[in-house]
N, C-alpha and C positions, 0 to 999 in steps of 0.2 A: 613912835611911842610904844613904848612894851606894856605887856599884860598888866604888871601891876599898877604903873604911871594910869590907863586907865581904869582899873580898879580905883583907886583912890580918887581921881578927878570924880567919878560916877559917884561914890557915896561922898566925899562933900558937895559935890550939887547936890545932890538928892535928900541926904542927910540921914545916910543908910549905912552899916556895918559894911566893912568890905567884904566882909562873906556873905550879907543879902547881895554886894553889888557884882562879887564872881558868879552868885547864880545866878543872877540877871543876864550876867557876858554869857554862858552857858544855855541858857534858854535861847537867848538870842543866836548862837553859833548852830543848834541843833534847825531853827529856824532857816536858816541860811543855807546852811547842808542839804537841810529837804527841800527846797525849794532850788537850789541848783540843780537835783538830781532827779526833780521832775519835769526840769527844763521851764524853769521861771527863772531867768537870769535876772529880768526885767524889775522881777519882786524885790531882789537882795538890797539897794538903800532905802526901800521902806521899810522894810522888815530892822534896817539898823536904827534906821532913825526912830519907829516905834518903840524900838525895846532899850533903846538907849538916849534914844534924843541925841544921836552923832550923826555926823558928814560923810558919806563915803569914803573920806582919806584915811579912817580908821578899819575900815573891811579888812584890810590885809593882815595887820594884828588881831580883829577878832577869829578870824579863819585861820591863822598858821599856829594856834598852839601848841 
C-alpha cells in the first residue's frame, strides 16, 4: 500500500482531512526514527499502532518515504 492509499484509509476512519492524516503519518515516522536510532526496535509496532491504529504490515510504507 502506498503513502496516499494510507493517507486516505486514516482520514476516512478517523474522519480527518488528509493533511491532518499525513501529519499524523509524519509524527508517527519521526516516532519510529527515534526510536530505532535509540535502539528500541521492540517500541516500533506500538508506536505504529498508537499513532495510527495499524498492524505492522504497514511499517515499511510508513518508514520508506
Amino acid at each position: 500500500m502506498n503513502l496516499k492509499k494510507i493517507e486516505k484509509l486514516i482520514a476516512n476512519r478517523d474522519g480527518i482531512s488528509r493533511n491532518e492524516a499525513r501529519a499524523i503519518i509524519d509524527e508517527c515516522r519521526e516516532e519510529i526514527e527515534l526510536a530505532i536510532s535509540m535502539g528500541h526496535i521492540d517500541k516500533v509496532d506500538e508506536i505504529l499502532a498508537d499513532y495510527l491504529g495499524l498492524e505492522p504490515d504497514y511499517l515499511q510504507d510508513i518508514i520508506n518515504i
